[in-house]
Each structure stands twice: as C-alpha cells, then as structure tokens.
N, CA, C and O of each residue as an XYZ file, in Angstrom:
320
protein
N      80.714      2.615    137.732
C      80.831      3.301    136.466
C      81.918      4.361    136.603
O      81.935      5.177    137.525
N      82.867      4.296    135.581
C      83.783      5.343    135.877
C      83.011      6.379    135.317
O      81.900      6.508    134.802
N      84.662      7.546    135.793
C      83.782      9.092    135.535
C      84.066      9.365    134.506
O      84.032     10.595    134.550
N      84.424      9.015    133.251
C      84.595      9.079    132.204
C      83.389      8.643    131.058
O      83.142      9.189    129.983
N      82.673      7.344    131.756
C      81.356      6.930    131.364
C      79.979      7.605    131.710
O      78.875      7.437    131.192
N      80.390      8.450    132.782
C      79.148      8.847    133.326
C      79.218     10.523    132.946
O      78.161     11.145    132.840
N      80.302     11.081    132.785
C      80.417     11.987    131.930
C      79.797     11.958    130.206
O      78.963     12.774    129.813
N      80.221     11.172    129.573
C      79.817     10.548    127.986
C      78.372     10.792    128.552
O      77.756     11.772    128.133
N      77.803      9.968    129.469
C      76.160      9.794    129.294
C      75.842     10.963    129.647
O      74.837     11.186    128.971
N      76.152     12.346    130.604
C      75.660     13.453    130.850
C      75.552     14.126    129.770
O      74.586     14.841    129.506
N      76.879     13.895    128.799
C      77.498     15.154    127.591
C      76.215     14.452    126.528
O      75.530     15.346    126.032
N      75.808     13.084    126.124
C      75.034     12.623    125.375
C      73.243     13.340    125.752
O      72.544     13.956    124.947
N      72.991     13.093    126.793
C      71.653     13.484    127.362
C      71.163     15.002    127.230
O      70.051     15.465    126.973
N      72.507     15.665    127.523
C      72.281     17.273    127.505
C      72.567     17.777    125.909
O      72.163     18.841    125.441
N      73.136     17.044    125.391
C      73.227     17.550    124.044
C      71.906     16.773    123.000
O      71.774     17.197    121.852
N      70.944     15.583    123.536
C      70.246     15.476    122.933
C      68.553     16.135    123.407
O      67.449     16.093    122.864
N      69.145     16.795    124.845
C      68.124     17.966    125.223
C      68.084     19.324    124.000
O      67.054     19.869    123.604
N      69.065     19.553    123.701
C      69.584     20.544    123.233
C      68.911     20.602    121.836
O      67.990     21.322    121.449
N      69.698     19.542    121.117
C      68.800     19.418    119.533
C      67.347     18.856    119.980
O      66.354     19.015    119.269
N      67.331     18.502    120.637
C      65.519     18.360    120.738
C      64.668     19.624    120.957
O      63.477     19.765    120.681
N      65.696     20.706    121.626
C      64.965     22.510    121.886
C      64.857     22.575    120.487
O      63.738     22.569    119.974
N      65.933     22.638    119.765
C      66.457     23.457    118.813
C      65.068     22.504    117.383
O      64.096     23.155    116.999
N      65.241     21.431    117.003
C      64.308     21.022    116.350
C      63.288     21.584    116.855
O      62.852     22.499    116.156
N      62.572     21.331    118.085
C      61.219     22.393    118.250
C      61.181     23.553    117.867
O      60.189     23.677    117.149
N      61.852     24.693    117.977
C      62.374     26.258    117.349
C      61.799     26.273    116.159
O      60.812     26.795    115.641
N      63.082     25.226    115.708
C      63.102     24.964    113.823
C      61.491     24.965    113.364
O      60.785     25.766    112.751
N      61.304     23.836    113.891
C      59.867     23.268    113.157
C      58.735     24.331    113.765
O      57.786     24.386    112.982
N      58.580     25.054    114.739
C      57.601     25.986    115.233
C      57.795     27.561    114.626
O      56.942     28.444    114.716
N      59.282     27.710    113.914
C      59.573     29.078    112.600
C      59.168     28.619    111.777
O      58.435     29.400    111.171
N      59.254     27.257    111.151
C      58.286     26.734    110.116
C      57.293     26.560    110.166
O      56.885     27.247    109.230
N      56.317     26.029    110.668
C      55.276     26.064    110.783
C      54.403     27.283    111.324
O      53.182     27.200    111.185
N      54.800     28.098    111.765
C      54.182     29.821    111.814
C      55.504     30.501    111.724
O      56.552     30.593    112.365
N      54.853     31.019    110.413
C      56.501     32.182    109.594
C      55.537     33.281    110.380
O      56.121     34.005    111.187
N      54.304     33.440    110.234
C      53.763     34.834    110.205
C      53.727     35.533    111.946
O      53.432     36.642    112.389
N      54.260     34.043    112.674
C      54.825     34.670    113.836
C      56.261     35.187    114.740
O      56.740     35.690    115.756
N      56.408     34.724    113.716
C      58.311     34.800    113.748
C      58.980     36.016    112.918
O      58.487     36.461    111.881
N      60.128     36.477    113.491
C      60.528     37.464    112.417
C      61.137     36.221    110.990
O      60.967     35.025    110.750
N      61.893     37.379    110.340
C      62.356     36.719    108.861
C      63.476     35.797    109.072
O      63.611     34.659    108.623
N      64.570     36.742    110.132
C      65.639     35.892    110.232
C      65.764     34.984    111.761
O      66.699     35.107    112.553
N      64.706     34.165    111.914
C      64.649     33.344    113.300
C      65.435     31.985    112.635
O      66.311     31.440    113.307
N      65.187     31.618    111.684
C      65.282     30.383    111.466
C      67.057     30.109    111.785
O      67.575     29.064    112.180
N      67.794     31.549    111.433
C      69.253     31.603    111.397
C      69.709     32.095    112.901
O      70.866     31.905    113.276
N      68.895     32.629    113.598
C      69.391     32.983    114.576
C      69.002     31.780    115.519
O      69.719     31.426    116.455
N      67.885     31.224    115.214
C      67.817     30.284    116.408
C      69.534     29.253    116.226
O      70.393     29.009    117.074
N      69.458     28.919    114.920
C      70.170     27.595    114.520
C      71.936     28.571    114.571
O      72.876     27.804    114.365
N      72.238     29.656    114.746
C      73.457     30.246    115.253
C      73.686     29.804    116.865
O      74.658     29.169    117.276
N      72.708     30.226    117.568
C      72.574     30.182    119.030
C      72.475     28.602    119.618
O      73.015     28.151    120.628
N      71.684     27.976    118.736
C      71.523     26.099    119.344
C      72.767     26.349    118.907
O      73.621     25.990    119.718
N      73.203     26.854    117.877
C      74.616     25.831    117.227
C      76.239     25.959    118.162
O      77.172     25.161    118.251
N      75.991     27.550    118.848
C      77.059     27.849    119.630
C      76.794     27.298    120.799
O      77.778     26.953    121.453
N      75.551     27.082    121.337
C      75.300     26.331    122.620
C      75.724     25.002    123.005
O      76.089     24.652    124.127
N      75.606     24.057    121.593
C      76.150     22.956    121.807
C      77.175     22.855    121.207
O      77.369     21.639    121.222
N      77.894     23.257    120.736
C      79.521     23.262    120.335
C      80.174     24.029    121.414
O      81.358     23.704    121.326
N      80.039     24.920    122.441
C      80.697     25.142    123.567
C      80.301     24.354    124.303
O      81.266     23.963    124.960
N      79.049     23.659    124.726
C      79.327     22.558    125.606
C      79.924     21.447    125.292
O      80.217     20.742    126.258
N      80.257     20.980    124.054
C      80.922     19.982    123.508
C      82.550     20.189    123.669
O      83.373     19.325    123.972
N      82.745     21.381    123.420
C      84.097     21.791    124.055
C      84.294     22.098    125.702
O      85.309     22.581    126.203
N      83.528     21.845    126.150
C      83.685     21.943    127.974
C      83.737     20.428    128.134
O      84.501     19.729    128.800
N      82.633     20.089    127.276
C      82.673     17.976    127.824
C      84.460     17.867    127.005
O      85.214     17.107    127.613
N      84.901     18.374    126.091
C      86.012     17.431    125.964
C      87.219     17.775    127.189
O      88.094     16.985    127.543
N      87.016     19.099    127.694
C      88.352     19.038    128.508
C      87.772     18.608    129.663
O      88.609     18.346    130.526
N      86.663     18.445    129.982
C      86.108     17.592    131.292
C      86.790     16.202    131.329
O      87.423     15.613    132.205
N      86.339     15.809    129.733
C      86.693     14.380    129.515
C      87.960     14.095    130.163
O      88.167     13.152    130.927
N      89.357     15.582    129.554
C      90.306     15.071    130.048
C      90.876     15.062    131.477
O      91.870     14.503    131.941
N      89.931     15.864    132.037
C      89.880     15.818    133.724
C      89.678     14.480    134.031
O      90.615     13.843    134.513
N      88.294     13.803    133.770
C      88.120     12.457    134.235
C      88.645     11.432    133.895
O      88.566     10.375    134.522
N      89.252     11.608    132.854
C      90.363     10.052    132.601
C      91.272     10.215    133.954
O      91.476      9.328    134.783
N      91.816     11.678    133.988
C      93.107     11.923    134.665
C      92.612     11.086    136.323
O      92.968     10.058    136.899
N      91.606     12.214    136.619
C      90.789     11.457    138.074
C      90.669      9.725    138.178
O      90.715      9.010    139.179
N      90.485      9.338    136.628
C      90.426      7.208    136.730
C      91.783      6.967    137.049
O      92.148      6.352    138.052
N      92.311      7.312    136.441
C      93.819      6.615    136.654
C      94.337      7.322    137.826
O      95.344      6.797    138.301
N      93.989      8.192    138.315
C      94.247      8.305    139.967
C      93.948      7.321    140.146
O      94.664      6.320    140.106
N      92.448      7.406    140.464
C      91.867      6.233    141.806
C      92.384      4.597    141.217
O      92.124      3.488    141.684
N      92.930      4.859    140.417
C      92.992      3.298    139.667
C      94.732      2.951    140.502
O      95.099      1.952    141.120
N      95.453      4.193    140.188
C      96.702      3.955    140.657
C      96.519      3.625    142.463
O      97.185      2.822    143.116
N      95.722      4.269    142.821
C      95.708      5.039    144.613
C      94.872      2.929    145.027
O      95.413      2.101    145.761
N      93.738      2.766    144.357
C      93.280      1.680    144.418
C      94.443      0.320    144.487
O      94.535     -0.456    145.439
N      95.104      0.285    143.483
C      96.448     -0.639    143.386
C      97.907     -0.882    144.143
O      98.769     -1.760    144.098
N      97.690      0.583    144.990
C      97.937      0.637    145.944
C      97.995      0.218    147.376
O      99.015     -0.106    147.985
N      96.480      0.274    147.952
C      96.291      0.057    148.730
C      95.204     -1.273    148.793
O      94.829     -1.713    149.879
C-alpha cells in the first residue's frame, strides 16, 4: 500500500473519530440544555470545527509529502 493510501485511510478514520466526538457533544447539549451552558452548542461546533479543518490542512500537505516520498521509491525502485 502506498503512503499516499495509507495516509487517505489515517486522515479518513481520524476525521470520522472526530465527527463522531463532536455528534456526541451535539446530541448530549441537546438532550440536557439544563446541563450545559447557553452557548455550548456553538462552542463545541467552533472547536470540532477548527479541529478538523486543521487536521485536514496538515493531511493535505502530508499528502504532498507522500506522493513526493512514492515517486522517490518508485524512481530509486526502477532503478535498481
């Protein structure tokens, strides 16, 4: 598996960890308001929302690390 594929499946897994926190949050400010302050519902969904949009921006320049790393070993491989 290249590292470009196995990257995709890390960036997929951790980001569907992520909205799976964040839906729990959601639905547990909804379902007890009277334990939550007023503005949770916005702060949770600010904080999931910057959490996974900066890791989405770390997976893309990762991404472009690991293409770069395939076509190394692809060149270095054809090589030898």
């Amino acid at each position: 598996m290249s590292k470009k594929a196995r990257l995709i499946l890390a960036m997929v897994i951790i980001e569907g960890a992520l909205a799976g926190i964040w839906w729990y949050l959601a639905s547990y400010g909804a379902a007890n308001p009277d334990r939550v302050t007023a503005d949770f519902q916005g702060v949770v969904g600010q904080a999931m929302g910057t959490a996974m949009g900066g890791l989405l921006g770390l997976g893309l320049i990762l991404f472009v690390v690991a293409a770069r790393n395939d076509r190394k070993a692809a060149q270095q491989k054809a090589r030898h």
